[in-house]
Structures are given as C-alpha cells and as structure tokens.
C-alpha positions, 0 to 999 in steps of 0.5 A: 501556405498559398496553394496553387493547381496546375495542369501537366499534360499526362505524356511520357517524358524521354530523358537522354543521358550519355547516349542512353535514353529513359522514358518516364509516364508523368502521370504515373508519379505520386503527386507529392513527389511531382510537388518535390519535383517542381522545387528541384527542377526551380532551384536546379535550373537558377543554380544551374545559371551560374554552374560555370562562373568560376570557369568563365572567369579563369579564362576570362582573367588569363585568356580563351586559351588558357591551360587547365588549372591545377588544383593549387592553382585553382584554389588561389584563383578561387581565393583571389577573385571570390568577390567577381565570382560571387558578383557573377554567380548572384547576377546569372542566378538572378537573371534565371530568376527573372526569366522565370517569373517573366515566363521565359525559360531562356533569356540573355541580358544584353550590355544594356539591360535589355533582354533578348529573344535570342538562345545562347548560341543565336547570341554568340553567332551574332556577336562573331557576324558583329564582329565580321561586319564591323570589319567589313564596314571599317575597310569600307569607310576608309576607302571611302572616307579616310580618316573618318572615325569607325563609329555606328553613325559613320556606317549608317551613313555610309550606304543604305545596304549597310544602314539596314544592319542597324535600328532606324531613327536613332541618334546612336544607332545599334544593331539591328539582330534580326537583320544580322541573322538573316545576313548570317544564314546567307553566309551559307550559300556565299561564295565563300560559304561560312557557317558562323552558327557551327562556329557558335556551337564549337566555341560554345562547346570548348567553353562548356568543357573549360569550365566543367573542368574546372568547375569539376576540380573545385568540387574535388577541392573542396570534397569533405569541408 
C-alpha cells in the first residue's frame, strides 16, 4: 500500500446547515478517522456531481416548466430513459474525477471539451448574456446587412465594438468569456439595469429544487430494494 503525508492547516471549520452553524477544530479529530474523512469527502463529492442527473433529464425531455412527477411517473421515466441517465451520471462523476486529479475543486466542460475557469453560475450567466447579444447583434446585422446569414463571422465583421466579444485570428470565431462578463457587470449601471447573475442563481436554484425533488421521490421509490 502507497502511503502519502499531507499537511492540513490546524483551524476550526464552520460547517452551516439549515440556518444552523457547527464548528469543528480539525486537529483535534483522531487521524484514523481524518484518514476515513478524505475517502468520504473523495467519493461524496464525485457522486455528488451527477446527484441531479435524473432531474435534469426530466425537465430536459418534458420542458424547464415541467410538473413534478408522481412516483408511478417517475419510475417509468426512470425505466425509459436509464441508458441517458446512466451515460450523464458516468460523464458528470468522471468530470469531477478529472477536476480533482487536474487540482480544480470546480470545473464546467464546455460543448467543445474544454475546461473553463468559470463556477456554475458565471457559466449560466454568460450563456443568458450570450444568449442577449446574439439577439442583439442579429437586429443589427439586418439593419445593416439584410439577408446576410447570423453567423459569428458575420458579427465579427459587423463592428469592432462587436468583434471584441469574440477571440481574434480565428477562422470560426467564438466568444470571448472574459469579455462577456465584463459586459455583464455593466448591465448593472445601463439604462435599464439588469442583474443577469441574479437571474443566474434564480434559475440555478429553481433547477437545484427541480431535481432534488425528483431525485427525493427516487430515493423513496426505491427504499428497501
């Protein structure tokens, strides 16, 4: 067996739950159970990754706005679509794994593969900002171009202002996040103010609760098997 040392900083830990707030003085647990602590915290956080595949992929299949499944509704969802379940659960608990290994607590994979510095909320903020400026950008095009095709390369060579949204010296040009969210923190001081970060953490949240219900009612389905 290989073993390892490891340095932990000897300070209390403040661990909130519920409005309620436990602190515990890490040098003062038995190093066997730190030992059973790392492994916990290891296998709980790459589960952790996938905790809400089976929600997401219910509102996925039947809309963002879907109800709540029953349980009879739920478990033939379950039974149906258990191959996409299980594909989405590998990939997210791989991804964690991954992260790990690379040294990043947090990490998204984008469409292409890549990683990305950003958390789950800077991520889904830019994709609604992306999501703005396309809009923006196409109502633009056509007044000044009509007809030409809404492409990435057609907004690049639309106006510098909106080329600096995108990466330079690209054939197929793609966002350019950093500047994306600097464009997002502006919103807040624009005519129109709009915290797109705010809307971020609501969707975020509305998300978290989809699928812990759902996941929730799984649990009970399957209690006792």
């Amino acid at each position: 067996m290989t073993m390892f040392q490891l340095e932990v900083p000897a300070v209390p830990v403040a661990i909130e739950s519920r409005g309620v707030t436990v602190s515990l003085d890490l040098a003062a647990i038995p190093h066997d159970v730190l030992r059973l602590v790392l492994v916990h915290g290891i296998k709980q956080k790459v589960a952790d990754a996938a905790s809400g595949v089976t929600g997401a992929i219910w509102l996925e299949v039947k809309g963002k706005d879907a109800p709540k499944p029953s349980k009879a509704q739920l478990a033939d969802f379950v039974e149906t679509h258990e191959k996409a379940i299980k594909d989405q659960t590998l990939a997210l608990m791989q991804k964690a794994a991954d992260a790990l290994l690379a040294g990043q607590w947090q990490v998204r994979v984008a469409g292409d593969g890549t990683s990305t510095k950003w958390t789950e909320e800077q991520s889904l903020a830019l994709d609604i900002a992306k999501g703005a400026l396309q809009g923006i950008f196409a109502a633009a095009l056509a007044k000044a171009a009509p007809g030409t095709k809404a492409t990435a390369s057609a907004f690049v060579a639309l106006d510098p202002k909106v080329a600096a949204f995108f990466k330079a010296n690209e054939k197929r040009p793609t966002w350019n996040d950093a500047a994306v969210m600097e464009w997002i923190k502006r919103q807040l001081e624009a005519k129109t103010p709009r915290d797109i970060m705010a809307e971020a953490r609501e969707e975020l949240a509305r998300r978290e609760a989809a699928s812990a219900e759902i996941s929730g009612d799984l649990e009970d389905l399957l209690e006792g098997l």
